[in-house]
C-alpha positions as a LaTeX table, in Angstrom:
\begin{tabular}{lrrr}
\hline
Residue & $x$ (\AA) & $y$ (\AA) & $z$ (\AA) \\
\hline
Unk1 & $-21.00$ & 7.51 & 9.43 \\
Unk2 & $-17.73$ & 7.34 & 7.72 \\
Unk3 & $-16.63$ & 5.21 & 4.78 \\
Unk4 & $-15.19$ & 1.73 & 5.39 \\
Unk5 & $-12.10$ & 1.59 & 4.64 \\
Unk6 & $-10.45$ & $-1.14$ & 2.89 \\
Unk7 & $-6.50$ & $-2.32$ & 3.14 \\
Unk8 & $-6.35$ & $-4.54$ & $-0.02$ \\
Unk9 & $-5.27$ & $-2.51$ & $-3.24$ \\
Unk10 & $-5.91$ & $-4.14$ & $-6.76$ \\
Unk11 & $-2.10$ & $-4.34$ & $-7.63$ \\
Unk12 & $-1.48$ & $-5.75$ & $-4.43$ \\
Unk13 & $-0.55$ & $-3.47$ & $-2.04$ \\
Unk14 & $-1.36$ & $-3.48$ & 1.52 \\
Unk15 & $-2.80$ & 0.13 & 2.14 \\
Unk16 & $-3.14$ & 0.00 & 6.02 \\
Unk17 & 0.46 & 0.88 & 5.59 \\
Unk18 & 0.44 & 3.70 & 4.35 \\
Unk19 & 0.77 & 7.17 & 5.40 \\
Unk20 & $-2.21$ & 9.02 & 3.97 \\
Unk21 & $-4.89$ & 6.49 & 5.37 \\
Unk22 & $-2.93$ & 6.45 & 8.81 \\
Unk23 & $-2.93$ & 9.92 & 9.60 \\
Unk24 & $-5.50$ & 11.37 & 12.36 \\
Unk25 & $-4.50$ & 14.28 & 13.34 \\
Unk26 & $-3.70$ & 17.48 & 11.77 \\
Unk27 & $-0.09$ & 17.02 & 12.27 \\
Unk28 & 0.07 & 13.73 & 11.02 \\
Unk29 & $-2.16$ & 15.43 & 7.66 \\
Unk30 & 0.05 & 18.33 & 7.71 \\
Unk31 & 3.91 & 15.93 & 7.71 \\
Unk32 & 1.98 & 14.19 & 5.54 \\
Unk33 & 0.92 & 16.45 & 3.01 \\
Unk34 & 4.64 & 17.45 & 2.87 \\
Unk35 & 5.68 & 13.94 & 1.84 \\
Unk36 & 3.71 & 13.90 & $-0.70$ \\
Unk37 & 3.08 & 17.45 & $-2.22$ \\
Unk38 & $-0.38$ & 17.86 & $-1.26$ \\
Unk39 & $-2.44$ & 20.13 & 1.04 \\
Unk40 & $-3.29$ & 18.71 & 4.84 \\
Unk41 & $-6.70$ & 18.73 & 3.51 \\
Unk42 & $-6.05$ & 16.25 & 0.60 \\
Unk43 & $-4.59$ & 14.15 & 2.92 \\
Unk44 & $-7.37$ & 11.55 & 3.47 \\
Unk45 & $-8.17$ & 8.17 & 2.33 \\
Unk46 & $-10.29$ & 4.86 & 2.80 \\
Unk47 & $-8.62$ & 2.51 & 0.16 \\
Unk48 & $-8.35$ & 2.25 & $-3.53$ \\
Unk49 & $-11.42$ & $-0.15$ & $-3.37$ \\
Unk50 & $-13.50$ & 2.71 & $-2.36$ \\
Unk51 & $-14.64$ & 6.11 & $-3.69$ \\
Unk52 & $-13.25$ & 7.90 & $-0.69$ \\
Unk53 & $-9.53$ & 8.36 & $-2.11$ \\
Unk54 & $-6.35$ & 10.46 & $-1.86$ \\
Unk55 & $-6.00$ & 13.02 & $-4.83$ \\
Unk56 & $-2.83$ & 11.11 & $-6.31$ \\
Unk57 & $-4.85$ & 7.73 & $-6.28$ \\
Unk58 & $-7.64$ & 8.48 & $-7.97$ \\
Unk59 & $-6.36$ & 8.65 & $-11.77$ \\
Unk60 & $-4.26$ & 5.39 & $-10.61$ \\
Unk61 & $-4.41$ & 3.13 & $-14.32$ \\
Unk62 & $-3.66$ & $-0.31$ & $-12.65$ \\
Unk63 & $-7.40$ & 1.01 & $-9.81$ \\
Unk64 & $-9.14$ & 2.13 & $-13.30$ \\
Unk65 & $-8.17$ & $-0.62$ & $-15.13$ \\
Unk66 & $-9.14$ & $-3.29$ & $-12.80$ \\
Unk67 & $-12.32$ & $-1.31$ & $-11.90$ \\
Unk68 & $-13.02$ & $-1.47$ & $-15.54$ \\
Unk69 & $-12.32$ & $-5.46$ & $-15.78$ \\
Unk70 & $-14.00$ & $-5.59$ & $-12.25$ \\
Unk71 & $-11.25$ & $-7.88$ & $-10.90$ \\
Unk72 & $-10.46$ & $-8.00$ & $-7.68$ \\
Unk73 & $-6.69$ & $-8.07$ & $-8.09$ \\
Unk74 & $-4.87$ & $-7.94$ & $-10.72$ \\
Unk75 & $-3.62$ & $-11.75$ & $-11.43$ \\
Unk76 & $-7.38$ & $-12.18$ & $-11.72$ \\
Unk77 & $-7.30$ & $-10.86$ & $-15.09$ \\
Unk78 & $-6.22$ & $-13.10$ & $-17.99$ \\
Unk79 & $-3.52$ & $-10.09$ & $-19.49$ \\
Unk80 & $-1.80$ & $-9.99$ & $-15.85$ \\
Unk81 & 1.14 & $-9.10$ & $-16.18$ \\
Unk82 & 0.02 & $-6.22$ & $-18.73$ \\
Unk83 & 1.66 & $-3.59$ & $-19.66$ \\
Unk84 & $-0.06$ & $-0.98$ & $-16.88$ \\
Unk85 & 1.06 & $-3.62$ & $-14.23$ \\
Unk86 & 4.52 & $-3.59$ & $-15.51$ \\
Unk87 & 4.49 & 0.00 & $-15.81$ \\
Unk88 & 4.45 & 0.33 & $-12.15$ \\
Unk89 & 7.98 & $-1.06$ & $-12.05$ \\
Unk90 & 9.59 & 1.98 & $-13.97$ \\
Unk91 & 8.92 & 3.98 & $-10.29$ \\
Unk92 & 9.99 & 1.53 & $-7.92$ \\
Unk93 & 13.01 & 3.76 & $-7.68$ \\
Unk94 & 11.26 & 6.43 & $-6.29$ \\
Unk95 & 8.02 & 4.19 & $-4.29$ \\
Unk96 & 10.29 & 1.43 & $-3.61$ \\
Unk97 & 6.82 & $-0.06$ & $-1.74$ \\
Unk98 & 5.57 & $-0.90$ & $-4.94$ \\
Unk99 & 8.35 & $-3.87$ & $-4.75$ \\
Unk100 & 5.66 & $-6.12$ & $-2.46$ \\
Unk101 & 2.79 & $-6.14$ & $-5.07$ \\
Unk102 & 3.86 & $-9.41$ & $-7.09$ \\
Unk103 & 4.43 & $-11.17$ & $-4.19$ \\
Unk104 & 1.82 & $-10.31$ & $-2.78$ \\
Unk105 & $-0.32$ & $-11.24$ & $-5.38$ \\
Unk106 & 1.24 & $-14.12$ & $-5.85$ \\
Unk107 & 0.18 & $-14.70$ & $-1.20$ \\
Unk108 & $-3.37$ & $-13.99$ & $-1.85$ \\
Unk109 & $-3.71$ & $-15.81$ & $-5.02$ \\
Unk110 & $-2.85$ & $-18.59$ & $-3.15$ \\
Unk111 & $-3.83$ & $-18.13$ & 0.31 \\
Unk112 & $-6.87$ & $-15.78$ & $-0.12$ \\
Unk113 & $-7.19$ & $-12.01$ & 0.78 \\
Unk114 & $-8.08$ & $-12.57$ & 4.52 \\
Unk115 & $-5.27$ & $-14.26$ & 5.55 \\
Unk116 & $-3.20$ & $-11.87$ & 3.23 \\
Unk117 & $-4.85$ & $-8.94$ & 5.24 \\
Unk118 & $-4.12$ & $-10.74$ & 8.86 \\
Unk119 & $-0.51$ & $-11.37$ & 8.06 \\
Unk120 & $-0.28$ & $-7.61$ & 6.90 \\
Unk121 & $-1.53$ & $-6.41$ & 10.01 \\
Unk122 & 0.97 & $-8.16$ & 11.86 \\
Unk123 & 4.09 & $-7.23$ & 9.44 \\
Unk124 & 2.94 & $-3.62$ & 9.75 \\
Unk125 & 3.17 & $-3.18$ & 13.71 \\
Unk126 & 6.34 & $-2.76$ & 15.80 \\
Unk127 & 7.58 & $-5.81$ & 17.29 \\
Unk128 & 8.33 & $-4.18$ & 20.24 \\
Unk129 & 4.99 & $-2.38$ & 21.49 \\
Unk130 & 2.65 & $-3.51$ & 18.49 \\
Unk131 & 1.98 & $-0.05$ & 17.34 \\
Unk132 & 1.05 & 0.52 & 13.60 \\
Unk133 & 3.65 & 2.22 & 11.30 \\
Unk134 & 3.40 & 2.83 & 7.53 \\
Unk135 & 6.03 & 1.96 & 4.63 \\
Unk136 & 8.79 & 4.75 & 5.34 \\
Unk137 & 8.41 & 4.88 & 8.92 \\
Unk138 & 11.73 & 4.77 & 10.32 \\
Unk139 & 11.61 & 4.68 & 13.29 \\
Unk140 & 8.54 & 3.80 & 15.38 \\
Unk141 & 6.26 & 7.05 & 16.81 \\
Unk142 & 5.14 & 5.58 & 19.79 \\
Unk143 & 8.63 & 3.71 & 21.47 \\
Unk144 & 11.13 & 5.15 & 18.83 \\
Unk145 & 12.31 & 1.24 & 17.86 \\
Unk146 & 14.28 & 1.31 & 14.80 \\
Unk147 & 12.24 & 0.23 & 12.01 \\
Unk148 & 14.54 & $-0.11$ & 8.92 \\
Unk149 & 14.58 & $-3.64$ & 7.60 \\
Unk150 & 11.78 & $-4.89$ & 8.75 \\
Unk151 & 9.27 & $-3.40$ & 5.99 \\
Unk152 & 8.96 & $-6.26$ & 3.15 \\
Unk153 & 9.69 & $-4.37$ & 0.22 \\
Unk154 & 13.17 & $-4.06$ & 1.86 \\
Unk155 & 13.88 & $-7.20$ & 1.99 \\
Unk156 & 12.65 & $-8.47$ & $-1.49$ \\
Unk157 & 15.54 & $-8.98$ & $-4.20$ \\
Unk158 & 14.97 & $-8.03$ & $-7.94$ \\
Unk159 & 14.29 & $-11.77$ & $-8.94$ \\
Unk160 & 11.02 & $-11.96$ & $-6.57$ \\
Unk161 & 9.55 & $-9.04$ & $-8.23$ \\
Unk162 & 10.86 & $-9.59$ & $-11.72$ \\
Unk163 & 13.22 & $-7.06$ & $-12.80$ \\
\hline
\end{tabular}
């Protein structure tokens, strides 16, 4: 039997949108892979919450750090924001889906993880045939709906995630 996987990241990030723990099929590993500089066969995931991770993940220092503090999430720890939180911010230029983690730490510290993890599932699928697409999908792979604008991150303004 496989590994659960789990969608709720310790900064905050919803990972059932994302690429690597989305793809299937050996194209999807192989356009994959491309993306992000790995080998199809490094191209597998179950969440940052479990031992079954993608080869960039696992030296993540906000995953390490919270594993260490054994938090949940990050906000759960009395130095959020630290420094390795903050630090995050520096490549928002270049993972610009690292913009949703304060707000949505912010969501589950108020509303709890499961509804945090319901309303993700339904942000994350096209609103025109429900199919699941990850944070750079542009357009959708199963009608071709346009996509852009509609991912969270896009619409969140420097103030909401404090830069």
């Amino acid at each position: 039997m496989g590994t659960q996987r789990r969608y709720d990241a310790y900064c905050g990030l919803y990972c059932g949108a994302c690429e690597i723990i989305n793809a299937k099929t050996d194209e999807d590993r192989e356009r994959v892979g491309r993306i992000w500089d790995a080998e199809p066969g490094q191209v597998h995931c179950s969440g940052c919450k479990t031992n079954h991770l993608f080869v960039h993940c696992t030296n993540c220092p906000i995953r390490n750090c919270a594993m260490g503090k054994k938090v949940e999430f990050c906000f759960q720890c009395g130095d959020y924001p630290c420094a390795i939180y903050e630090s995050g911010k520096e490549i928002v230029e270049h993972l610009p889906h690292l913009k949703a983690t304060v707000v949505n730490q912010k969501y589950i510290k108020e509303y709890g993880v499961e509804q945090w993890l319901v309303e993700q599932e339904k942000k994350w699928q096209c609103p025109q045939c429900e199919s699941s697409f990850a944070w750079y999908t542009e357009e959708c792979r199963n009608c071709g709906k346009n996509l852009r604008g509609l991912k969270d991150y896009e619409n969140l303004e420097d103030d909401d995630i404090g830069l």
